[in-house]
C-alpha positions as CSV (number, residue, x, y, z in Angstrom):
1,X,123.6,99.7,138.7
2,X,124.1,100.4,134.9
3,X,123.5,97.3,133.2
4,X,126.4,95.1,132.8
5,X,125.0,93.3,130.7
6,X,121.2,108.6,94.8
7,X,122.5,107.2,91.7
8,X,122.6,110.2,89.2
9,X,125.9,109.3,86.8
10,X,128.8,107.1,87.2
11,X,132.5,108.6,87.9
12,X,135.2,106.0,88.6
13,X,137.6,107.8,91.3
14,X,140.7,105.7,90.6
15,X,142.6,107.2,93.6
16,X,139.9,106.4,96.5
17,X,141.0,103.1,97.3
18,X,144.6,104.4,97.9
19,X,142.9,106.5,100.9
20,X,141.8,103.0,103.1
21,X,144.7,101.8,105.3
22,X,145.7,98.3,104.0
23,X,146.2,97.2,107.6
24,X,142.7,98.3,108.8
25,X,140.9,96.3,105.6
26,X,142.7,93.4,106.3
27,X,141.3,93.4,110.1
28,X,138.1,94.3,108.1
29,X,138.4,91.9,106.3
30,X,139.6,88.8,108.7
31,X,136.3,90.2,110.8
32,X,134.1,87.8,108.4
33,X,136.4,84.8,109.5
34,X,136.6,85.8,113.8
35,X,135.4,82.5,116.0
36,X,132.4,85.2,117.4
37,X,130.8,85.3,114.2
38,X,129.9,81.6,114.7
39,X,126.2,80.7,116.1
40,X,125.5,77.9,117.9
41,X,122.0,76.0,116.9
42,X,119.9,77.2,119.6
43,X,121.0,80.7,118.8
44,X,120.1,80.9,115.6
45,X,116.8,79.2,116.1
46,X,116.1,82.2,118.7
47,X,117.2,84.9,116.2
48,X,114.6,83.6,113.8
49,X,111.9,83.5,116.4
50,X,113.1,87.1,117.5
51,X,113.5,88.9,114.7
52,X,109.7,87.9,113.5
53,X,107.9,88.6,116.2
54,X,105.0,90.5,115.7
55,X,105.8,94.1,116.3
56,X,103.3,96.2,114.7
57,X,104.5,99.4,115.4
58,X,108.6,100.2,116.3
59,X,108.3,103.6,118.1
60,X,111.3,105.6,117.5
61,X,112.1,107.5,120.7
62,X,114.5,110.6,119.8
63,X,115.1,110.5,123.7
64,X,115.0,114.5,124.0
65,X,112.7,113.5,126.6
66,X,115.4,113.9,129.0
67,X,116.0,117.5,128.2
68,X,112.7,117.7,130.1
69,X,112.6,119.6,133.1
70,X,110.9,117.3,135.1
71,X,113.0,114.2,133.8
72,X,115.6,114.7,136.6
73,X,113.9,111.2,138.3
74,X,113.4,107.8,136.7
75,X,109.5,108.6,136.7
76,X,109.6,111.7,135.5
77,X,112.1,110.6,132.4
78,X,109.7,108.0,131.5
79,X,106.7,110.0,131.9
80,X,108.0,112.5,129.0
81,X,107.9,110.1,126.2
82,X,106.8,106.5,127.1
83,X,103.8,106.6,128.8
84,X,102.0,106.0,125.7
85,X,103.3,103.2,124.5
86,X,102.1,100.1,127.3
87,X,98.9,98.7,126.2
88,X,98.9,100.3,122.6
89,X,100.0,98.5,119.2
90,X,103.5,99.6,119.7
91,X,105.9,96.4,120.3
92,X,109.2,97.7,120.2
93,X,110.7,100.4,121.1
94,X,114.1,102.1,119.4
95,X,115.9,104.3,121.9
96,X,118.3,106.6,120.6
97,X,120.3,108.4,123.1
98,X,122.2,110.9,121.4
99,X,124.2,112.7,118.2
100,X,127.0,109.6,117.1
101,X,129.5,110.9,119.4
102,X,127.5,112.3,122.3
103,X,125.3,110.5,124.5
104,X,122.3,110.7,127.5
105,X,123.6,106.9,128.8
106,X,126.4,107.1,130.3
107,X,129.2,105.7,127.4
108,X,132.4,104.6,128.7
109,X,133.9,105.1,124.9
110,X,132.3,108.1,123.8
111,X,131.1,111.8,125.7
112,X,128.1,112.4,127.8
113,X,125.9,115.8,127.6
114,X,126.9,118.4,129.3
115,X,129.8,119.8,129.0
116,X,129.5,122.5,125.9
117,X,125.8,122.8,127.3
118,X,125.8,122.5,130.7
119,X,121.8,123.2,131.4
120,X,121.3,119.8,129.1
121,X,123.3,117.9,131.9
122,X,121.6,118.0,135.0
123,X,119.0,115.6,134.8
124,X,121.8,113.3,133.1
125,X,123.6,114.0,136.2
126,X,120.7,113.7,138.4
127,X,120.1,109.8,137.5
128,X,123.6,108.9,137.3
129,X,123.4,110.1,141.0
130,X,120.5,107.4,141.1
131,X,122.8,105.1,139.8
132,X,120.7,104.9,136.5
133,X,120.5,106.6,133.2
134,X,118.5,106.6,130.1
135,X,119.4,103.6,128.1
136,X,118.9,101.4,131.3
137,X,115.5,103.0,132.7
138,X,113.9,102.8,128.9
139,X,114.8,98.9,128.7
140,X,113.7,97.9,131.7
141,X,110.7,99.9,131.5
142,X,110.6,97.5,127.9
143,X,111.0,94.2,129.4
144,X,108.5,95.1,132.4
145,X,105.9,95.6,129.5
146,X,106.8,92.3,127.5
147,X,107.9,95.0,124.7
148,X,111.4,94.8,122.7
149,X,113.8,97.7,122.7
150,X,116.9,98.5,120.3
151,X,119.1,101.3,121.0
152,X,119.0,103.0,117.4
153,X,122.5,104.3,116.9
154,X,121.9,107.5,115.1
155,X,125.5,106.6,113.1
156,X,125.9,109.7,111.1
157,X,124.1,112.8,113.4
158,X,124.9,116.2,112.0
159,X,122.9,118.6,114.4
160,X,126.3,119.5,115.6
161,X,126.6,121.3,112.3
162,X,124.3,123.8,114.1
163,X,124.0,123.2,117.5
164,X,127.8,124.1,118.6
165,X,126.5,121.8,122.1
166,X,125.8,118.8,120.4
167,X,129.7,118.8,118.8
168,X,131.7,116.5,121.2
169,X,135.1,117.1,121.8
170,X,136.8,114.1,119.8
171,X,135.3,115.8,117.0
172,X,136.9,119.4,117.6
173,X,139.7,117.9,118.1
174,X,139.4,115.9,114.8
175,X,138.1,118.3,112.5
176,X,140.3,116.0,109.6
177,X,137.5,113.3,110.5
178,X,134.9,115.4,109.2
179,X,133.4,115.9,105.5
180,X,133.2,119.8,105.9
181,X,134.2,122.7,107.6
182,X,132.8,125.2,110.6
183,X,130.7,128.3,108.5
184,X,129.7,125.5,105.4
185,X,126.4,125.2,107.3
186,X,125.4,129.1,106.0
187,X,127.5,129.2,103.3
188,X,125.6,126.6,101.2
189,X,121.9,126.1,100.6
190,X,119.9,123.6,102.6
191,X,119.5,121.3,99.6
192,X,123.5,121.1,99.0
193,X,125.4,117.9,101.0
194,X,128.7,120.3,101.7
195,X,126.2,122.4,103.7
196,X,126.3,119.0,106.4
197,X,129.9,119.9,107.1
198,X,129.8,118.0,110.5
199,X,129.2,114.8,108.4
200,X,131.9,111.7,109.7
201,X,134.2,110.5,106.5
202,X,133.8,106.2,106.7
203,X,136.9,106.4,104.3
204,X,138.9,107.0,107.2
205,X,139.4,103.8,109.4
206,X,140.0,105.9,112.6
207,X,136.6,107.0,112.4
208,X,135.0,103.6,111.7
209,X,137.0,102.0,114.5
210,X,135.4,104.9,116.9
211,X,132.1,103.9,116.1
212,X,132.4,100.3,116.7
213,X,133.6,100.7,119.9
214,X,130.6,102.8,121.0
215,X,128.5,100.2,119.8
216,X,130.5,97.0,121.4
217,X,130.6,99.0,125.0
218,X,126.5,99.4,124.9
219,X,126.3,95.4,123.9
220,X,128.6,94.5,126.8
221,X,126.7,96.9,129.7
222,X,123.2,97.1,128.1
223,X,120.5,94.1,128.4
224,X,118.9,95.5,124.9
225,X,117.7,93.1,122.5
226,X,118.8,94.1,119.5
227,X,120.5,97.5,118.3
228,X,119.7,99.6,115.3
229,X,122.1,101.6,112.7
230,X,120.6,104.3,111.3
231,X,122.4,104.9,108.2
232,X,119.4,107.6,107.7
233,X,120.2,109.8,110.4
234,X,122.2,111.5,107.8
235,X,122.9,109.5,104.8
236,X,126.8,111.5,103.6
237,X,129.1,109.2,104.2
238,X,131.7,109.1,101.1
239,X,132.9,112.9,99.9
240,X,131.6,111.6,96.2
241,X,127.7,112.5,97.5
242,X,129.1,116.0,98.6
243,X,129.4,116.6,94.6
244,X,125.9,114.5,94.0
245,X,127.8,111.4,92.4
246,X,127.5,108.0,93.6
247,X,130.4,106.3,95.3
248,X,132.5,103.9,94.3
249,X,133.2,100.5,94.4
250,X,135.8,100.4,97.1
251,X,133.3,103.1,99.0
252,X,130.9,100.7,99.1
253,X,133.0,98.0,100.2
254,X,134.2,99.6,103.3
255,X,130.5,99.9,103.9
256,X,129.9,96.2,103.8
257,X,133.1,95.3,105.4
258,X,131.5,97.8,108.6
259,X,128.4,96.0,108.9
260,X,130.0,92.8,109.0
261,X,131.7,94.1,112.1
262,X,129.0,94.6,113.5
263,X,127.5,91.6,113.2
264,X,130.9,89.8,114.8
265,X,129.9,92.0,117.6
266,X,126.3,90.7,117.9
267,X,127.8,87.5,117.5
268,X,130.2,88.0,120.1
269,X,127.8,89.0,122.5
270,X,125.2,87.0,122.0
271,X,127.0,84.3,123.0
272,X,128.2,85.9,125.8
273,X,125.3,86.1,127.1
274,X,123.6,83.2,125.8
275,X,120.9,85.3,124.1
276,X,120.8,87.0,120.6
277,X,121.6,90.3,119.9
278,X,119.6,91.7,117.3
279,X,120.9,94.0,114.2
280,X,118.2,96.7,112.6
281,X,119.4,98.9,110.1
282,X,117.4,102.3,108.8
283,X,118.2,102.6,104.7
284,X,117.3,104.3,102.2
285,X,114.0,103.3,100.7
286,X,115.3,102.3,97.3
287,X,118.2,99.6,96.1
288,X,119.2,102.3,93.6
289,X,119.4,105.3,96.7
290,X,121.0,102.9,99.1
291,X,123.4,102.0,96.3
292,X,124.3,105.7,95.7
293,X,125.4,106.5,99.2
294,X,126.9,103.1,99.5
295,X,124.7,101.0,100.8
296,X,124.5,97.3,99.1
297,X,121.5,96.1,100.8
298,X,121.0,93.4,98.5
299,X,124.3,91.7,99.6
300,X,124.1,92.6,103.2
301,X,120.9,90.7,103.0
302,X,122.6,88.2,101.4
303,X,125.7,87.5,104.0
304,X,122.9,87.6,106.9
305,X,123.7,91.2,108.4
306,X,120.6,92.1,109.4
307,X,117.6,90.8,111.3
308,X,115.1,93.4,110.9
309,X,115.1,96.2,108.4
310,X,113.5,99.8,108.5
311,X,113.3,102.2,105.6
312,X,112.6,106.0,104.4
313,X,112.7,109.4,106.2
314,X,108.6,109.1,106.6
315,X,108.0,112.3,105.2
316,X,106.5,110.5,101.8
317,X,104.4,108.4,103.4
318,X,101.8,107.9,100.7
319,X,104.0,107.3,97.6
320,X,107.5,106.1,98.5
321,X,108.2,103.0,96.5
322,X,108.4,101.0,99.7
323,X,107.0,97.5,97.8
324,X,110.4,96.7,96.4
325,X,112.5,96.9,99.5
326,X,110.3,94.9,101.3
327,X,109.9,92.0,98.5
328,X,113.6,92.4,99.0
329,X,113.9,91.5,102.9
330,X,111.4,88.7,102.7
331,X,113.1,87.3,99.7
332,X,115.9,86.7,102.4
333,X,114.1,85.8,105.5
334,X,113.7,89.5,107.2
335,X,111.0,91.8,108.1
336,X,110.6,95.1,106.4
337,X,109.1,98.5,108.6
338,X,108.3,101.8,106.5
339,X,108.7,105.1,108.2
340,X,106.0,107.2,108.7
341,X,107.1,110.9,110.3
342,X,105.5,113.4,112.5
343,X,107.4,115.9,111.2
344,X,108.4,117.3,107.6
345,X,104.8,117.8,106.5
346,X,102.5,121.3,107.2
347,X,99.1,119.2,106.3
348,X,98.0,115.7,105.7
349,X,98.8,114.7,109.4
350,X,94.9,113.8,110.8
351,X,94.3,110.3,111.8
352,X,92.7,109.4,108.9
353,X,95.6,110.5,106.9
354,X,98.0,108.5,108.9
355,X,95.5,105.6,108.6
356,X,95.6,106.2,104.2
357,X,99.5,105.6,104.7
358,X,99.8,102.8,107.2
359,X,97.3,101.1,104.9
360,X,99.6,101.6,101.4
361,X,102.1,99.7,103.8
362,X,100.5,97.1,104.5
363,X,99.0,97.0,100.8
364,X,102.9,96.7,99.8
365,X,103.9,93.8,101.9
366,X,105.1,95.6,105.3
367,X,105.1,93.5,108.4
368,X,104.6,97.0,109.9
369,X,105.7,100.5,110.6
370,X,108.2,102.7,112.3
371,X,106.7,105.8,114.1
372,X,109.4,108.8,113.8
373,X,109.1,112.1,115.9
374,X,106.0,111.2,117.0
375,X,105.9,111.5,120.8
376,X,102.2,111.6,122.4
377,X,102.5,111.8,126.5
378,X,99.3,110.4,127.2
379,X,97.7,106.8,127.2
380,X,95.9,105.5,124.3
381,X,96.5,107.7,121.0
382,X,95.0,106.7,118.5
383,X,97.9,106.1,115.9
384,X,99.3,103.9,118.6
385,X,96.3,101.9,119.7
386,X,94.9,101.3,115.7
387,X,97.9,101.4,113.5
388,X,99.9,98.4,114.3
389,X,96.9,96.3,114.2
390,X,95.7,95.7,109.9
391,X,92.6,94.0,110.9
392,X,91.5,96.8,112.6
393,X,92.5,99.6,110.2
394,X,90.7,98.1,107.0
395,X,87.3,99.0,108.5
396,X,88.2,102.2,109.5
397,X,87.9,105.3,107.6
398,X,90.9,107.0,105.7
399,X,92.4,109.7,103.6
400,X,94.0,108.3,100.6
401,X,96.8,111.4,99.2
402,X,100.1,111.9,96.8
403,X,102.9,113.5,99.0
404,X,103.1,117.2,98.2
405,X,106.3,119.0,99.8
406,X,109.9,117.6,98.7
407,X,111.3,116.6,101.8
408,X,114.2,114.9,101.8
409,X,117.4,113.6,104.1
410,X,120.7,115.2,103.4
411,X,120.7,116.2,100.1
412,X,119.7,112.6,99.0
413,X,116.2,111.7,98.6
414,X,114.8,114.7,97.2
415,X,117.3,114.6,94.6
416,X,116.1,111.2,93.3
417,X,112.6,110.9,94.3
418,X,110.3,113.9,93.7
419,X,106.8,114.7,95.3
420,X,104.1,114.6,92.5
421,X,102.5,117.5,93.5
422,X,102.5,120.6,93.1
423,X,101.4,119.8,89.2
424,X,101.2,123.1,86.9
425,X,98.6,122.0,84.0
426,X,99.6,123.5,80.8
427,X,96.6,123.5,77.8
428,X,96.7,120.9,75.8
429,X,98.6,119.0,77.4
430,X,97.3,116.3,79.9
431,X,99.0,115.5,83.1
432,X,99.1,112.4,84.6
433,X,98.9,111.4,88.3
434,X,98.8,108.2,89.9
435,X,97.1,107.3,93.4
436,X,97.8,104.2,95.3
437,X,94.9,103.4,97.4
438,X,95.7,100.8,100.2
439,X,91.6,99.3,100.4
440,X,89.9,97.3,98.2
441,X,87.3,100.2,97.9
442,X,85.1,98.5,95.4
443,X,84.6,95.3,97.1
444,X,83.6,97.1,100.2
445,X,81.2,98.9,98.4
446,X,80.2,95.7,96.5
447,X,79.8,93.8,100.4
448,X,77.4,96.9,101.4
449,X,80.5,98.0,103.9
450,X,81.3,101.6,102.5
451,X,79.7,104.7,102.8
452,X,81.1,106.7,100.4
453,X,84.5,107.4,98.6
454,X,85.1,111.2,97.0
455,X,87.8,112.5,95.4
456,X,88.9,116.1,96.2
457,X,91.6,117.9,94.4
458,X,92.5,121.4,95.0
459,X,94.2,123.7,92.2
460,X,95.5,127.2,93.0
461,X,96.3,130.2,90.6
462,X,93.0,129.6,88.7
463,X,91.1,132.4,87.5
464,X,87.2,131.0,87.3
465,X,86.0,127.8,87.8
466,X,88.3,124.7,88.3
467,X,85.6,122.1,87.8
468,X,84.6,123.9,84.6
469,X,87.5,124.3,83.1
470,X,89.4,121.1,84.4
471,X,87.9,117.6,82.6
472,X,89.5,114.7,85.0
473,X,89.5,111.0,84.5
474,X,89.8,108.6,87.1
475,X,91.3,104.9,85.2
476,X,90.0,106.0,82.3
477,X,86.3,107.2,83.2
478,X,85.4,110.8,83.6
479,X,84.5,111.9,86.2
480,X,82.1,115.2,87.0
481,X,82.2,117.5,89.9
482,X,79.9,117.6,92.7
483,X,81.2,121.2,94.3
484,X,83.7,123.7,94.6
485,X,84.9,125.9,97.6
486,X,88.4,127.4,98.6
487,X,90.3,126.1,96.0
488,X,88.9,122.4,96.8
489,X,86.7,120.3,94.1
490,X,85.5,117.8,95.3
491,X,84.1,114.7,92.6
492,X,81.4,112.2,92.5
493,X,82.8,109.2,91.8
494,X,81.3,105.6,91.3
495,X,83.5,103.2,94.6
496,X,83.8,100.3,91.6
497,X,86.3,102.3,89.2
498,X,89.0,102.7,92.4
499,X,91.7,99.8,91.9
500,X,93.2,98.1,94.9
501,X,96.6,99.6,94.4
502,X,97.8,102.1,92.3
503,X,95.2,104.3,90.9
504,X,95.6,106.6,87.6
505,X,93.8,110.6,87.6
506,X,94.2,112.2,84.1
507,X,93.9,115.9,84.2
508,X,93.2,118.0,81.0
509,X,93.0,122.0,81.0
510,X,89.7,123.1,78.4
511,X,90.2,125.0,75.8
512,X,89.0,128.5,76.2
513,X,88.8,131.9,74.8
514,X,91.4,133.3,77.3
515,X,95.1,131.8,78.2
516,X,94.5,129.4,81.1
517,X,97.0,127.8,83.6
518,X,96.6,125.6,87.0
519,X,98.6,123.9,90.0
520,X,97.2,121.2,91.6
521,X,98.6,121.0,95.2
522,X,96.8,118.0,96.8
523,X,95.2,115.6,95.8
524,X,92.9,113.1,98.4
525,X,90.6,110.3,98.6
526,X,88.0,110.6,101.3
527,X,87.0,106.8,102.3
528,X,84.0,106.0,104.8
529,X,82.7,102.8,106.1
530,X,79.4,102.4,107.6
């Protein structure tokens, strides 16, 4: 049986709050004063123990396992995408199951695959036949391995903008629900918002009203512990960010006001079923960003509408300002999880590089990490069996880096926060980088524990010699070159000038008898323990 159970100016738009229906805020509004919302003792003393459990890492599973051909049968869904999880670090597990409006489980509000796609049906079909689907084979296969599982509601999905499939038919029959219009996907650039045309509009209460009633019908049929927004999965929804200005004040409202409908519902149906129901959101990684899309984290902390929180795209993994979101959720009792993504970067994906970020995590306060597009099929990866465990990690060996691509989530993240690199030095003009560096590097070295610690940095469009013509200082010292090939220079460097933390390279172009210009394009730290 299915179970039963970005701110970049201010602009005041003095018309916007004209466009909310006064009926729907005040059932908004009376949401923060329904009987639901109220939690018995023993509820909320299992909340807190739930929402702190130890975790480590929260694998987010995409679910495009089931596209699979050999997914047509409970075993051979889970085999696609979970048998690497049992046994590893991984403790939760967020299932997404489709595109906002278009679902793998099998949604009594919303549309199930198949019918603009029909191939991307069958194995849907196939285990409804079995009296099954997705949703309700990955959390039992959860709770037969004493792991948690969310469903991560994917609130915001714009695929459909160019996967005609993916678009459900509420929305073609809505196309006034929607931020853009069909042919905006190639008629901007991919860095403009108006290019995600499929984007919902939250100004409009019909489509708020949609969305919680896919979220209440997987509470009531689906014994999940917990469920996750992700506000991420894209992060357009006020037509203010389609013209890069933050929303407004009202804008942000409605926001707030939705979340605390949500959180009736986990009331609701926690008490229904005498057990809590989690709420995870997936924010931007920054008050200020969250802010500019309308997001007011701070006071959703605040009124309690949240129990776990999980920020970033991941594909900044070494120098997202994750420190101050975090200090955020444990100033009000919740546990913060960092992204880190498989995808987005060309380079910097070994282990050891993976290991360099998961450790700036933990350095900033993280009570762990959220895995995205990441799906190894067999038992025992290493990223799954060593990341979620800190003791572990500190002894092993690492690659310390600065992001270098601008990768960013609809239009919003790469317009705020900026890779470091590439760097073009310009003579006589130092540049400035800064490195944080999640181990204490020096008191390893100072316990007899490291082996060595080098700094590489590679420059391109250099005519000559980089390490002849490049003096660098690491906090302040200089330090010399040890070699130089394919672009990469790699420098001898003494393990007690690294800080635990952030970590300052000064980078000055000689002067010479001949115009001289440089880009540095990565930067890394090479740790090794013995």
């Amino acid at each position: 049986m299915y179970q039963t159970n970005h701110a970049l100016s201010v602009t005041i738009a003095l018309l916007i709050g004209c466009l909310v229906a006064p009926a729907a805020a005040v059932a908004e509004s009376a949401a923060k004063q329904s009987p639901e919302q109220k939690e018995s003792d023993k509820l909320a003393a299992k909340r807190e123990e739930m929402k702190w459990r130890r975790r480590g890492i929260i694998y987010n599973n995409d679910g495009n396992g089931i596209f699979a051909v050999a997914a047509n049968t409970p075993d051979g869904f889970l085999a696609q995408r979970m048998t690497a999880v049992p046994g590893s670090s991984v403790g939760s597990v967020f299932y997404n199951t489709g595109a906002t409006t278009m679902f793998t489980h099998q949604t009594k509000v919303a549309e199930v695959y198949g019918k603009y796609g029909p191939s991307y049906g069958t194995n849907i079909r196939a285990l409804a036949k079995l009296d099954t689907d997705t949703l309700s084979l990955v959390t039992q296969f959860c709770h037969e391995n004493n792991l948690e599982v969310f469903f991560t509601f994917r609130i915001n999905d714009i695929h459909d903008c160019f996967l005609d499939w993916e678009r459900s038919a509420w929305k073609r029959e809505h196309p006034e629900y929607l931020m853009g219009k069909l042919g905006d996907w190639e008629k901007y650039p991919e860095s403009d918002p108006r290019r995600r045309w499929a984007a919902l509009d939250f100004e409009l209460p019909e489509v708020r009203d949609y969305l919680i009633a896919i979220i209440d019908d997987v509470m009531a049929r689906y014994e999940v512990d917990g469920i996750e927004i992700d506000y991420l999965r894209n992060p357009l929804f006020f037509r203010p960010n389609r013209s890069l200005k933050p929303v407004t004040g009202d804008q942000v409202e409605i926001l707030t006001r939705f979340q605390w409908r949500i959180r009736d519902l986990a009331y609701k149906h926690g008490n229904r079923r005498g057990r809590p129901m989690l709420i995870a959101t997936r924010v931007p990684v920054t008050r200020r960003m969250c802010r500019y899309v309308g997001i007011d984290i701070e006071q959703w902390l605040k009124d309690d509408l949240l129990d776990v929180l999980t920020i970033g795209v991941g594909c900044m993994p070494y120098t997202n300002p994750v420190r101050e979101l975090v200090q955020l959720g444990h100033g009000h009792d919740v546990p913060v999880y960092p992204t880190i993504a498989g995808s987005g970067r060309s380079e910097q994906q070994s282990v050891e590089h993976w290991r360099g970020a998961a450790a700036n995590m933990y350095h900033a306060g993280a009570d762990g990490m959220v895995f995205f597009n990441l799906f190894p099929k067999k038992p025992r990866h290493p990223l799954f069996m060593q990341l979620g465990y800190p003791r572990k990690l500190a002894r092993m060996n690492k690659i310390f880096a600065l992001d270098n691509e601008a990768i960013g989530d609809g239009g919003i993240n790469h317009a705020i926060i900026k890779p470091a690199l590439p760097l073009t030095l310009i003579p006589s003009k130092p540049s400035r980088l800064t490195i944080p560096v999640g181990d204490d590097v020096a008191e390893a070295a100072k316990k007899g524990r490291l082996d060595l610690a080098t700094l590489r940095i590679r420059f391109e469009r250099f005519t000559g010699k980089a390490a002849d013509t490049v003096e660098v200082r690491l906090n302040g010292n200089v330090v010399k070159s040890a070699e130089e090939d394919s672009g990469w220079v790699t420098y001898a460097t003494e393990p007690s000038r690294y800080h635990h933390g952030d970590n300052a390279i000064l980078l000055r172009l000689r002067k010479t008898s001949q115009p001289m210009m440089a880009t540095v394009s990565a930067v890394e730290l090479h740790v090794k323990y013995k």
